[in-house]
C-alpha positions in Angstrom: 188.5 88.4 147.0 185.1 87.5 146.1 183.4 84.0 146.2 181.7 82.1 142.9 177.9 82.3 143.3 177.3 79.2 144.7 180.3 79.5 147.8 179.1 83.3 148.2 175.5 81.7 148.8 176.8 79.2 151.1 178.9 81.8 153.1 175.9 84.3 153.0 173.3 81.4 154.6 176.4 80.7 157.3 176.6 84.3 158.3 172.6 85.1 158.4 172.9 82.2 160.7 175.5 83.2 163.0 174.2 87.1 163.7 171.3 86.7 165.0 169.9 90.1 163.7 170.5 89.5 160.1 168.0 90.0 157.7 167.6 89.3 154.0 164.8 91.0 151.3 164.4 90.7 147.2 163.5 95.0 147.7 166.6 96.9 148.3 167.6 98.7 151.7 165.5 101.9 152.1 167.4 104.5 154.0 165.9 103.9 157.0 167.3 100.4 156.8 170.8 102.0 156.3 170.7 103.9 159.4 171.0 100.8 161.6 172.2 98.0 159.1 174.8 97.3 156.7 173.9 96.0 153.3 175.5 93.4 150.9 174.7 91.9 147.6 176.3 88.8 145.5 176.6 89.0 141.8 174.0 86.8 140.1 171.4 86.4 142.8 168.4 88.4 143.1 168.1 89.9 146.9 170.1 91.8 149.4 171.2 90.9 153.4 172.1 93.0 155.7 173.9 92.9 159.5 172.9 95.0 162.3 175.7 98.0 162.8 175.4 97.3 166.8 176.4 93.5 166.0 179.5 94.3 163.8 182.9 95.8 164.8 184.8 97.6 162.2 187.1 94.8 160.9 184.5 92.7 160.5 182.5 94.9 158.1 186.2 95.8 156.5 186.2 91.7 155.4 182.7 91.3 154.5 183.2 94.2 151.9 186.0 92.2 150.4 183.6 89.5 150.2 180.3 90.7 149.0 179.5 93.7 147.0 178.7 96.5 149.9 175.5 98.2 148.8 175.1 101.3 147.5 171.7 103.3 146.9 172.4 105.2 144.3 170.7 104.4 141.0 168.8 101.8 142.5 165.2 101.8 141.8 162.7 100.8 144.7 159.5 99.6 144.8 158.5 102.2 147.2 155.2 100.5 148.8 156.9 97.3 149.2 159.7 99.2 151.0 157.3 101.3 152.6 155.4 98.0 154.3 158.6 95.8 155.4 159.8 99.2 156.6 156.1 98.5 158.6 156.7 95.0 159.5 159.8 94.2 160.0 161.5 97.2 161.1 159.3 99.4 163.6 159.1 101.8 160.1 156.2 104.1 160.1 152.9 103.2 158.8 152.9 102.8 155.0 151.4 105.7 152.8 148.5 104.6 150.8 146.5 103.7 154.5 144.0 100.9 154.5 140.9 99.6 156.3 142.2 96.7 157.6 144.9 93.8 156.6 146.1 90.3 157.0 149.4 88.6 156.6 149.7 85.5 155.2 153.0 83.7 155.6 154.5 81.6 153.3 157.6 78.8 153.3 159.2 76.7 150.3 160.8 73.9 150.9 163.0 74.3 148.1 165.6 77.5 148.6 166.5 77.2 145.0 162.9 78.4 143.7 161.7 81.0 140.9 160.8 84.1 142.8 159.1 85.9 139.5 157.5 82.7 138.7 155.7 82.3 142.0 154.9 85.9 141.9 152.6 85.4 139.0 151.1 82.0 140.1 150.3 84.2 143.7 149.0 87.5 141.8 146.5 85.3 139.8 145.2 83.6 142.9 144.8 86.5 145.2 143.1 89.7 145.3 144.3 92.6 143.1 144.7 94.9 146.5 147.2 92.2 147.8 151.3 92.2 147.5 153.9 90.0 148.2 156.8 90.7 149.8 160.0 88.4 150.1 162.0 87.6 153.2 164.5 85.3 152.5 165.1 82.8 149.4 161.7 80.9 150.0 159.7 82.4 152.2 157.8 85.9 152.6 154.5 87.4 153.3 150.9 88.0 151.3 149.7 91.4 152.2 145.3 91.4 152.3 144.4 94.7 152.2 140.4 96.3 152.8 138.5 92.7 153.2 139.8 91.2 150.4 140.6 88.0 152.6 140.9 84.4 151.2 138.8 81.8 152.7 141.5 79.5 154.7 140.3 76.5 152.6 141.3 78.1 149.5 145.1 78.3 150.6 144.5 74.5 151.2 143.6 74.4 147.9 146.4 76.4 146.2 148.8 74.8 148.6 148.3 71.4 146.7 147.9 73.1 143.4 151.3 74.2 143.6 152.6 71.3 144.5 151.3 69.4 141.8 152.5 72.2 139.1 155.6 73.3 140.5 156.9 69.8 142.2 158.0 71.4 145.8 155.8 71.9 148.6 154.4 75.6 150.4 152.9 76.1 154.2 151.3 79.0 154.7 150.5 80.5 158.2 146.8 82.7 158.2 147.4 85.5 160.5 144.5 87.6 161.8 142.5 90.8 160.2 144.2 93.5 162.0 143.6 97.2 162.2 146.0 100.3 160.1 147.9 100.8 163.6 151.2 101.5 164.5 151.0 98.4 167.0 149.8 95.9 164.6 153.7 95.0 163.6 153.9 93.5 167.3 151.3 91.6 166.4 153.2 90.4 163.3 156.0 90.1 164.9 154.0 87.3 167.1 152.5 85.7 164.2 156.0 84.9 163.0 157.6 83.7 166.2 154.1 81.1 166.0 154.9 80.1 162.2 158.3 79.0 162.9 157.2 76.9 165.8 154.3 75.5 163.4 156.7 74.7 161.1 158.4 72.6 163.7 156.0 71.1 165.6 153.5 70.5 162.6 155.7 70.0 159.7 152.8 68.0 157.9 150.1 70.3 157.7 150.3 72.9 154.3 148.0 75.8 156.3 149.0 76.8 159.5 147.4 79.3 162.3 147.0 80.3 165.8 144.3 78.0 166.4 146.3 74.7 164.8 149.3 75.7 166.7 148.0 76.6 169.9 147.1 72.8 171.2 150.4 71.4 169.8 152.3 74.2 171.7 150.0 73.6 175.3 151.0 69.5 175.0 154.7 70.7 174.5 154.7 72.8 177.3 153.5 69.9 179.8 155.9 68.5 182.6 156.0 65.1 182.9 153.6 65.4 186.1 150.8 66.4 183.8 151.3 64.2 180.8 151.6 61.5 183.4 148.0 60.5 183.0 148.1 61.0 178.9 150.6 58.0 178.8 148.5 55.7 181.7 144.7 56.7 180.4 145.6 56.5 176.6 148.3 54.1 175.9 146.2 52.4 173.5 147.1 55.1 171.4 150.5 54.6 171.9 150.0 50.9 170.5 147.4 51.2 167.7 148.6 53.8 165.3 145.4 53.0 163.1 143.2 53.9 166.1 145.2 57.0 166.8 144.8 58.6 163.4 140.8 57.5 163.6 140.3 59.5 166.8 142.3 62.1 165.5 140.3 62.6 162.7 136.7 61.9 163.9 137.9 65.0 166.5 139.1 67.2 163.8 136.0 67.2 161.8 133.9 68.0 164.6 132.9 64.3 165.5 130.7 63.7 162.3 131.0 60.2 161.7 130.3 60.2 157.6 133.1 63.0 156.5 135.9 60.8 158.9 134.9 57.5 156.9 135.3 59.0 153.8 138.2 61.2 155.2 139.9 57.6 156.2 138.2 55.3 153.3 136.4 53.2 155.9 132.8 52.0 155.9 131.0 53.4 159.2 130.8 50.6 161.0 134.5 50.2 161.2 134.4 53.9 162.1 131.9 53.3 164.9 133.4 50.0 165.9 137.3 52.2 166.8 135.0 54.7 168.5 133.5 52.2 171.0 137.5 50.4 171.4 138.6 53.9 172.4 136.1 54.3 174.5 136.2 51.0 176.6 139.8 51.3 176.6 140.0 54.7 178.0 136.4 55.4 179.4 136.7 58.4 177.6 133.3 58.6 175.5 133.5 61.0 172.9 130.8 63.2 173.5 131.4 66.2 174.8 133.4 69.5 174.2 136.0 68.6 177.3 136.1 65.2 176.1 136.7 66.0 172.9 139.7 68.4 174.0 141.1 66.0 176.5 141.0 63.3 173.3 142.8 65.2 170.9 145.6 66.3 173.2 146.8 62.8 173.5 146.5 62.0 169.8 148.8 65.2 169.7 151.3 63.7 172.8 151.3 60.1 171.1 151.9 61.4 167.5 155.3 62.2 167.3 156.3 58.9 168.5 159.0 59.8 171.3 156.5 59.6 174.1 158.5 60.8 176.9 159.6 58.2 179.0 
């Protein structure tokens, strides 16, 4: 018995959910991925998934074979260097063949799981370097591969973030990781990168470009017992009551305190800027000048922004 496409979909997402070692690829299994997973495919949809052989007993792999189409390697054609680098990443594989100076991984999410996989292929091989590859993960989301300083400015994956989303009517985040060196232990450091996207994409749904340095503050503020944030909600309940005045201080903090790129950021005259300043400031006796300040500031903005200040 095998499912239509659309209930073998829904059954596949329910399973990748409940074994918690399940993966899922556009590249086919390589046989090192055989040696510790099993493989399946549905009719009609590009990509495979597979199930960890340690979290599977026998009947269990008997009924998902009556399910899904088991995979089998022969005549399948790989894209070895693909292969090769999830092999790297995502597997503890050895280091890919064609070695490299250094690389990046970019990560990307789409909020629609439904998208055109060869289509945003192209749109990403015309934006990036010529050296770079992508490499799927899952229905809508994967990696960029930067390879020998051929690094994107963060800005311009600002930039193609929106583009897309004005072209293509769905929205992307992507998560800049850090230049790291052709070593064996530079997939832990992946591996860390993505445990950080995921809780960027939680935490900080909004933003389209994600990375350590966006995430970390969000993730020091959740981390906070209620003894700490105890003075967040007595100091800076003003922020808790003007909304309007939270989102100034916000953004005067986030570009660097310069007063004429957050008027035009916010489509205010300067005075108005300069007049919130000084209400923050007599309200809180926090003056905004100074690194500490500065830090202190935007921490609260970050408590008092999701709303469900604790109570």
């Amino acid at each position: 018995m095998q499912f239509t496409l659309i209930g073998g979909i829904m059954m596949k997402q329910k399973l990748l959910t409940y074994f918690h070692g399940a993966v899922e690829q556009t590249t086919p299994p390589s046989d090192f991925q055989l040696d510790s997973y099993h493989w399946f495919h549905i009719d009609g949809e590009n990509g495979w998934f597979g199930f960890q052989k340690s979290e599977m007993d026998l009947s269990q792999f008997d009924l998902l074979k009556t399910l899904f189409n088991h995979y089998l390697p022969e005549g399948i054609k790989e894209n070895r260097e693909e292969t090769m680098w999830s092999e790297y990443l995502y597997f503890g594989g050895m280091l890919p063949d064609n070695p490299c100076e250094n690389f990046r991984i970019i990560q990307f999410q789409i909020n629609d799981p439904h998208v055109d996989k060869d289509a945003i292929e192209t749109v990403f091989k015309g934006f990036t370097h010529s050296s770079s590859m992508v490499i799927w993960n899952g229905a809508n989301r994967g990696i960029i591969v930067e390879r020998n300083g051929n690094f994107l400015e963060d800005e311009e994956y600002s930039s193609f973030a929106e583009a897309i989303q004005s072209d293509f009517y769905f929205t992307i985040t992507f998560y800049i990781g850090k230049v790291m060196a052709f070593l064996t232990e530079s997939a832990a450091i992946f591996s860390q990168e993505k445990s950080f996207f995921t809780a960027g994409l939680a935490i900080n749904p909004g933003d389209r470009t994600l990375s350590f340095e966006t995430i970390l503050p969000h993730l020091l503020i959740s981390r906070l017992g209620d003894q700490e944030l105890e003075p967040f909600k007595k100091w800076f309940s003003i922020l808790e009551e003007d909304k309007e005045l939270l989102l100034t201080i916000k953004t005067f903090i986030e570009n660097n305190g310069h007063n004429t790129n957050t008027a035009k950021k916010l489509f205010i005259h300067r005075n108005t800027l300069q007049y919130r300043l000084d209400k923050f400031t007599e309200r809180t006796g926090l003056p905004l000048k100074n690194y500490h300040n500065f830090f202190t500031a935007y921490l609260a903005c970050l408590y008092f922004s999701n709303n469900k200040p604790r109570s």
